[in-house]
Structures are given as C-alpha cells and as structure tokens.
C-alpha positions as MATLAB code, in Angstrom:
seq = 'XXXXXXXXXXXXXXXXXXXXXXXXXXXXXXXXXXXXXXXXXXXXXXXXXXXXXXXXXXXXXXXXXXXXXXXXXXXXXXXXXXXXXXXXXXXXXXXXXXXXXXXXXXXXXXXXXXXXXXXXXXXXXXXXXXXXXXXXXXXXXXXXXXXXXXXXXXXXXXXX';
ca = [
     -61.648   27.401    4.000;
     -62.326   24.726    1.570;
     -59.466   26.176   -0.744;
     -57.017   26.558    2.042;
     -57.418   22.892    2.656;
     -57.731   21.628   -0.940;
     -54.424   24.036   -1.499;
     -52.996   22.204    1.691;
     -53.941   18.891    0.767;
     -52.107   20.017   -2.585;
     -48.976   20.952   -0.960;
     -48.695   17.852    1.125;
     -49.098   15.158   -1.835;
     -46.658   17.259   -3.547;
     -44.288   16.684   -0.804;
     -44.912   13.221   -0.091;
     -44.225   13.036   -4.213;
     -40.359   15.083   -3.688;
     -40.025   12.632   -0.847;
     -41.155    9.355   -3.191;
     -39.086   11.302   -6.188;
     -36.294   11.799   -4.004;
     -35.862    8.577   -2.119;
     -35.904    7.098   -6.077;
     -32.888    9.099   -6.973;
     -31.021    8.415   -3.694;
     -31.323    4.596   -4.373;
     -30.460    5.126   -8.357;
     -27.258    6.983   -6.744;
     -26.439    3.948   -4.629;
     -26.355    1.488   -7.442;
     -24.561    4.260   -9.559;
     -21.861    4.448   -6.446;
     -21.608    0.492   -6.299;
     -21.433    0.128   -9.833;
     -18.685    2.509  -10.573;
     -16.721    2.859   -7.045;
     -17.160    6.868   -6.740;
     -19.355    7.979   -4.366;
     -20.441   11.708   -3.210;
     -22.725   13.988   -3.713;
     -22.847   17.352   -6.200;
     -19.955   17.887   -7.699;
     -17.640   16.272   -5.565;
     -16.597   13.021   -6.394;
     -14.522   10.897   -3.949;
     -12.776    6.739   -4.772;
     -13.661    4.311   -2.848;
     -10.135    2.821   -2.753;
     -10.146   -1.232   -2.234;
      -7.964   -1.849    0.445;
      -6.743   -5.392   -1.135;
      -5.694   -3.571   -4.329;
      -1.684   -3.657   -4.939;
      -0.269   -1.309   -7.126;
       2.991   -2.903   -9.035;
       5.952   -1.594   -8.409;
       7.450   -1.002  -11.990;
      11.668   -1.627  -12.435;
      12.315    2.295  -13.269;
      10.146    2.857   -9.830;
      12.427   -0.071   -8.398;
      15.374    1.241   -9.176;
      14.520    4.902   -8.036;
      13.655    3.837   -4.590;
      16.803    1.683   -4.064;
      18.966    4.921   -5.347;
      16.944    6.365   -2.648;
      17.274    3.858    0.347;
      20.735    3.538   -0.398;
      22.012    7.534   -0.389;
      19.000    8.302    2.324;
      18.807    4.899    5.067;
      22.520    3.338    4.843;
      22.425    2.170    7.916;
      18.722    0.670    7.374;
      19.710   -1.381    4.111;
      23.339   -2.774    6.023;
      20.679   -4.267    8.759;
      19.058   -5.438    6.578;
      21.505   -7.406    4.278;
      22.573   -8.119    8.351;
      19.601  -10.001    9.108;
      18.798  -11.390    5.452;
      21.927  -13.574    5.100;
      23.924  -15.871    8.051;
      27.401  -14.855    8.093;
      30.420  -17.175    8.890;
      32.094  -16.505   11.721;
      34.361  -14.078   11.797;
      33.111  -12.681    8.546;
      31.766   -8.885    8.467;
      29.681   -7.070    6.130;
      31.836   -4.075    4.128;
      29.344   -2.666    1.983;
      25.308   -3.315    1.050;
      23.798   -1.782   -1.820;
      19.750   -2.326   -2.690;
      19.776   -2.819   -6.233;
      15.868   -2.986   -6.794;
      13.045   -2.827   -4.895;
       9.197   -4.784   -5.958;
       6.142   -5.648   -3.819;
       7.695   -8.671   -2.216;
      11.339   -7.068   -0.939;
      14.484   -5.144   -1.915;
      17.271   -7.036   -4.231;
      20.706   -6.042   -1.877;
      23.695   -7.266   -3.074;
      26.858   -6.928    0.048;
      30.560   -7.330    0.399;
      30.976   -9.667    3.151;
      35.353   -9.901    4.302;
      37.227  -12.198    6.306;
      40.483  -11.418    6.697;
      41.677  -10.563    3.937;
      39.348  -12.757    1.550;
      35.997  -10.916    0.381;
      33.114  -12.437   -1.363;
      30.037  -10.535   -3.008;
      26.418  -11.998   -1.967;
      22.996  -11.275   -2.789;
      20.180  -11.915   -0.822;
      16.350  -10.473   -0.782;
      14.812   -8.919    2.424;
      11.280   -9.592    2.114;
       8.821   -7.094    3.212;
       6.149   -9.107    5.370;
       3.180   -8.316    4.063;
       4.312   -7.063    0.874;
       4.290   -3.675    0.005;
       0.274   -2.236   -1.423;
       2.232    0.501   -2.632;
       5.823    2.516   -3.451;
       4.714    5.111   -1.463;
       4.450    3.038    1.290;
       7.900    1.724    1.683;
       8.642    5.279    3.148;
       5.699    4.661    5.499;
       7.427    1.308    6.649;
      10.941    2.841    6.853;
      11.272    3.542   10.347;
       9.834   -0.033   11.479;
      12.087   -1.795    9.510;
      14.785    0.259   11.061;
      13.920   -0.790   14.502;
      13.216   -4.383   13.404;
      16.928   -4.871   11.990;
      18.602   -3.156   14.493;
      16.836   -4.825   17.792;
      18.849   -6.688   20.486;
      19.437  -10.074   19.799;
      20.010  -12.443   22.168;
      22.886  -14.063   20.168;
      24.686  -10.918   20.559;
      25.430  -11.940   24.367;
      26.903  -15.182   23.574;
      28.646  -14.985   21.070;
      32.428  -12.445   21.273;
      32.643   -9.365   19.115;
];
C-alpha cells in the first residue's frame, strides 16, 4: 500500500510540477505575444493589427484608384466635385475627373459651363476620417454615394 501511495504522491507532485512548468511557459508566451504583436498558439500565428495604424496611400496606388472611381462610380465622383465646390448660379458641372486619391481625399479636377463660357476647377473632397487604408475606400463607396446625392433643402428654393 505504502508504494501505491508513495507512487501516488509521485504522480501528483509531478503534476502540480507540469502545472507550475506550464503556467511558466504560458506567461513567457504572453510577454513573447506583447513584445512582438503575434499571438496564437502551435503553429498558427495570427497579427494583432493596431487599429490606429494608417497605411499610406502611395501616388501609383493613388492614381490606380482614381482610374478606378472614375470608369467604375461616375456618378459618385460628379457628387462629389457637386458638393466640394459652390457653383455660381446658373453654372453646371460638364465633366469631373479624380485625378489622385491619398489618406485625406480624392484630387477632382471639373468642367464647370455657363452659357457658353467654361472654366476648369479643382477642388479636394476630403474623406472624414481619413482613409486607414486603400482598400477601404471601396468599403466607404456606397456611403459616400448616399452622402453626395441626399436631398438638400436648397434644392426647394432655389429653380432648376
């Protein structure tokens, strides 16, 4: 009986010592994960993304997504060059182009004509917050949208 006990005794404190061992490499893990930013466990690693990180957008990134918004969301970039800039009266946009797009807004540059006199503007619609990402301008599309093209009251006073 003694053995059985002695042998149980034997199993326990090595137990309590995977436990002590164990706990040890959990909290060696945790500074690990803190220190680098990758937590997980095995072989899987996952990034613990910081949600106040902005990635740049680059010119040649810039320019791709204004090819983009202007071939894809015409009606999205007029509205906005609509909004960005007051027009005179009777003047009326003809054409809006983004020419590059950052963090902070898209670069449009619009044919505004009166008449039969037309003058070329540029303006910058700002993207409130700015953009984390390029990826998520296509996120933000369909808000934008909607913003630029909701009712104004101005439209009821003033003639067409």
């Amino acid at each position: 009986m003694m053995n059985v006990m002695e042998h149980n005794g034997i199993i326990q404190s090595s137990q309590a010592t995977k436990r002590k061992t164990h706990s040890n490499n959990d909290e060696q893990q945790t500074q690990h994960h803190q220190r680098t930013g990758i937590r997980g466990k095995g072989g899987s690693r996952q990034i613990k993304k910081n949600k106040t990180t902005m990635e740049e957008i680059n010119a040649d990134t810039g320019r791709q997504l204004a090819k983009d918004l202007n071939a894809n969301h015409p009606l999205t970039v007029f509205g906005m060059a609509t909004i960005s800039k007051s027009l005179s009266s009777g003047a009326h946009i003809t054409t809006a182009k983004v020419k590059s797009v950052t963090n902070k807004g898209c670069d449009i540059s619009f044919v505004t004509c009166r008449g039969d006199l037309c003058e070329m503007h540029n303006c910058l619609y700002e993207f409130r917050p700015p953009l984390k990402s390029a990826k998520e301008l296509t996120q933000r599309l369909p808000a934008i949208y909607n913003q630029v093209w909701a009712p104004r009251i101005s439209w009821l006073v003033t003639k067409p």
